[in-house]
N, C-alpha and C positions, 0 to 999 in steps of 0.2 A: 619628600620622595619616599614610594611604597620599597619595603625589602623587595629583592631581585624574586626571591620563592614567591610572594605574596602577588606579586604579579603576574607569574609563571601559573599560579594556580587560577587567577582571574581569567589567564588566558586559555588555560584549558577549559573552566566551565563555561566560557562563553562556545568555545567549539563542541562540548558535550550537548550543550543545549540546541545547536545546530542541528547535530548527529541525531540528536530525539526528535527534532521534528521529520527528518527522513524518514525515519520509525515509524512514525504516528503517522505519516502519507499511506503505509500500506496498511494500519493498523485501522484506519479509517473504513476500507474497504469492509471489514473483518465484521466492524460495528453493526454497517447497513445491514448486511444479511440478518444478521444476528438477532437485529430489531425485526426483521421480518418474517425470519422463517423457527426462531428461535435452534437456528444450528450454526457450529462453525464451520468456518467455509474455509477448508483447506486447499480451494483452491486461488484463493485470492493472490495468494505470489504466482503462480503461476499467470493469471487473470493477466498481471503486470508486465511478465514475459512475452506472453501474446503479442500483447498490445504495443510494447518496444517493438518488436520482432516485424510486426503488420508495417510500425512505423516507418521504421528504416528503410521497408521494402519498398512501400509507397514511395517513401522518397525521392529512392535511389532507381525507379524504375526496373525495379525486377520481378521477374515473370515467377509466376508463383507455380511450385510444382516443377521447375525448372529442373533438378537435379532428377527428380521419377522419371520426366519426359525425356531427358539426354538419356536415362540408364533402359527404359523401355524402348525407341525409339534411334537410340544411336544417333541424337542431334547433338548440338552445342549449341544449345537457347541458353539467353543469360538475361537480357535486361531487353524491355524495349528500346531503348534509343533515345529514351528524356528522361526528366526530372524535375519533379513536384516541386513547389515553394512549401516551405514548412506548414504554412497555414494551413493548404488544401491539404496536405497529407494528413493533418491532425484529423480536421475536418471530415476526412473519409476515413481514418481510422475511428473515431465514435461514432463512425456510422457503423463501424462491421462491427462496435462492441455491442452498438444496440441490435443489430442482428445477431449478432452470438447470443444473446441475452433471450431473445423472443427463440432460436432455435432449444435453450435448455430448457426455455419453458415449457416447450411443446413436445422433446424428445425424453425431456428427462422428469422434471418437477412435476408436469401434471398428473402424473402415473403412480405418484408420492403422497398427494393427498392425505392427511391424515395420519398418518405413515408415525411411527416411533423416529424417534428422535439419532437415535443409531443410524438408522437405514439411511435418514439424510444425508448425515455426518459421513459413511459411507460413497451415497453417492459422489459428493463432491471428493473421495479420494479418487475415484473412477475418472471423473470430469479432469481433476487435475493433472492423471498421469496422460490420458488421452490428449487433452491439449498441449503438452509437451511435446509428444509424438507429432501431431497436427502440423506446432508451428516448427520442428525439425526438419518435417517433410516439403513447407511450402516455402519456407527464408531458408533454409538452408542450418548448419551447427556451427558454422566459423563466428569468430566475433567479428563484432560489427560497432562502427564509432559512428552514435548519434549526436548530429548538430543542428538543435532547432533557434541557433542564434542567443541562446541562454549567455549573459556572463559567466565569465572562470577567470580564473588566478585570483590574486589576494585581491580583496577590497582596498584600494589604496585610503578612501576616505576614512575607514572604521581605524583603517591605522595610522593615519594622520592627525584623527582625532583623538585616538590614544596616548599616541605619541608627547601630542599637547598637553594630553590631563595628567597622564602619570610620567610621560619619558621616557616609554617603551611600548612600542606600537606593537599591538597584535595583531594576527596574524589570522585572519576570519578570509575563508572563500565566499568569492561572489555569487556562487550558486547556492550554497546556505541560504547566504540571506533571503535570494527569490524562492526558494523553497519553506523558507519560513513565511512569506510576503503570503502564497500563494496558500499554507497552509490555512494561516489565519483569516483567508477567505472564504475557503471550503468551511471551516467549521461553521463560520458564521451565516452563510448561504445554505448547509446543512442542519442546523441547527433552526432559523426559521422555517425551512420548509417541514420537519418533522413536528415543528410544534404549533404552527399557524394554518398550515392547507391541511384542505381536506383528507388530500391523496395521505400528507403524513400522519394524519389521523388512524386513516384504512389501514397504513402501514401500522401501527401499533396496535391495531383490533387483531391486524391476522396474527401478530407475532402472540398475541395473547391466547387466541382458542380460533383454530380453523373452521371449526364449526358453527359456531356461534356469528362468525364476520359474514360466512357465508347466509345464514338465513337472516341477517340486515341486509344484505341486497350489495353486498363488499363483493367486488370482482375479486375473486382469489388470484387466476390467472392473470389478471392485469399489475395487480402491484406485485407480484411477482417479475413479471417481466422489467415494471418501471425499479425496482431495485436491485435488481442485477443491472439494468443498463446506465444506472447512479453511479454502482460499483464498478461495472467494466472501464465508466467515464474517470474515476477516482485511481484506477489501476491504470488507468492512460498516464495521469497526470504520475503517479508514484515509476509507472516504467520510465517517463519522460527524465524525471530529476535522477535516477539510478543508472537510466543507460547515457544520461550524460554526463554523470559524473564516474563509472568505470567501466562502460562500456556496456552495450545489449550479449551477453551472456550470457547461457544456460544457470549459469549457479545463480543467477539475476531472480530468480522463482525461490532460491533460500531464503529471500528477505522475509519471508512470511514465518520462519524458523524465531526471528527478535522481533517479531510483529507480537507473537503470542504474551511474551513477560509484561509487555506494551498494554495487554488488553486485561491482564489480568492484575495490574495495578488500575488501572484506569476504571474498569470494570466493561463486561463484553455488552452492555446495551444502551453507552454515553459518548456520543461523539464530542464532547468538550473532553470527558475522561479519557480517549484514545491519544489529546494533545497532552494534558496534563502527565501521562503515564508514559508518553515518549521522554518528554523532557524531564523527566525524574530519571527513566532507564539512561537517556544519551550523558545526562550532565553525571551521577553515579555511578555509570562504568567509567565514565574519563578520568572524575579524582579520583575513584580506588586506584587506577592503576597507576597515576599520577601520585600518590602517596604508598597506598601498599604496594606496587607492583615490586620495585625494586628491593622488596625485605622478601618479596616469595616467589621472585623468579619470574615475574613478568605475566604475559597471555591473560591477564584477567579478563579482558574484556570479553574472553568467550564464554565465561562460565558466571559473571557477577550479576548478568540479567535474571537468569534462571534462576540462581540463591535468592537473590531480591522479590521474585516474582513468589517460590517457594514460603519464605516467610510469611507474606501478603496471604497468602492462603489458607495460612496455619492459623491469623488472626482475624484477618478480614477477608473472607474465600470470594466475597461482592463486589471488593477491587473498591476504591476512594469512592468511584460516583453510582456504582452498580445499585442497581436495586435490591434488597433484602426479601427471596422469595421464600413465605411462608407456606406449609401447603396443610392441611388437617388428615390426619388417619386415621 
């Protein structure tokens, strides 16, 4: 029989490690661009808000614009009168990401061309506060409880299984797991298409030199569009596991806040690095605070990402899998 501590700590890095793969769902997002346009894309939490927010509405059958149209018009519009099966709703919410996706190409990125690497970065802080604004105005600001049929509560098997091995069942949510299930799919479904097709090929020529992809006969505009609506698709799945596990919420768009330490261990242009760099952030803030918390007072887990992320930069600025860019002057 393991000491009661020794267990206790087992069972937190098993839930730290959880916690990092929800990380690594938004920090995924973060990658794609990153590989394509070489910018960060501060609007990828929000990207995720959206896409909750679109969901629930589908679901739920509510009229979009509903609150403008009662306060212009003096109605009481609220919901059509049905309601979506989870599927179709998914189903038409990657649809409107993949039309959000071709609208920033058209409204916003094409006009960027070339553009310094600021400007970009810029834009998507524009993009992000507007979309906030957007999905305020058409779902509404209340919270909102998304159920697309996902398990919740404990795993009883992970703890029955425990239970057997050591004689103390832990205590692992069932949504973890499928968000771990689901992670390990995406990388790997990610991972061949950027290193086997074509398309992912294109993708790494433009994130290298715009110019150059361009006079190979590289649609700039197209893989632009196909990786924002990779990422809109990826911010589905990350809204989907966050607004079911605490609800579709406006602070639901801070995840993008611990996506960053996430990327910056990991490195910003490795989609296996964005899993490896969640699960070092989730499993590393759980034992600090599970061993140092209680000698300094607790709250680590809001500040132990960023020190961890900080150090990494100090020695490794390229993050574990990042590329080492050399440049001549």
């Amino acid at each position: 029989m393991l000491p009661d501590q020794l267990l206790f700590a087992m069972e937190v890095t098993l839930n730290g490690l959880m916690a990092g793969v929800m990380y690594a769902l938004v920090a995924l997002g973060f990658v794609l661009i990153f590989k394509a346009s070489g910018i960060f894309n501060y609007a990828q939490g929000v990207l995720a808000l959206f896409a909750a927010l679109t969901l629930v509405g589908l679901q739920n059958g509510q009229i979009p614009f509903a609150h403008l149209i009662n306060a212009t018009f003096g109605t009481k519009l609220h919901h059509f009168g049905w309601t979506l099966p989870s599927v179709v709703a998914i189903a038409l919410t990657a649809l409107v990401m993949v039309g959000l996706a071709y609208l920033i190409e058209r409204l916003v990125l094409k006009h960027l061309v070339n553009q310094e690497p600021i400007i970009l970065f810029m834009a998507t802080i524009g993009l992000a506060y507007f979309l906030e604004g957007l999905g305020d105005v058409m779902w509404g600001a209340d919270i909102k409880k998304l159920d697309v049929g996902l398990p919740q509560g404990i795993s009883e098997s992970i703890e029955s299984v425990t239970d057997a091995w050591f004689g103390y069942g832990f205590f692992i949510d069932k949504l973890d797991v499928v968000a771990a299930l689901v992670a390990a799919a995406l990388v790997a479904a990610l991972t061949l298409f950027s290193q086997y097709t074509k398309y992912g090929r294109a993708l790494r020529a433009v994130a290298d030199d715009h110019q150059a992809a361009l006079s190979v006969g590289i649609s700039l505009r197209f893989v632009w569009v196909l990786v924002w609506s990779i990422a809109g698709f990826v911010a589905l799945i990350a809204g989907i596991m966050w607004g079911t596990k605490s609800g579709v919420q406006f602070s639901l768009s801070l995840i993008a806040l611990k996506a960053l330490p996430v990327l910056m261990l990991g490195g910003f242009t490795s989609i296996p690095g964005a899993i490896v760099g969640g699960l070092i952030i989730g499993m590393g803030e759980k034992l600090f605070e599970f061993f140092a918390g209680p000698l300094i007072g607790g709250a680590t887990e809001n500040w132990f990402a960023y020190v961890l992320a900080l150090l990494f930069l100090v020695f490794r600025p390229q993050g574990l899998f990042g590329e080492r860019i050399i440049e001549r002057v």
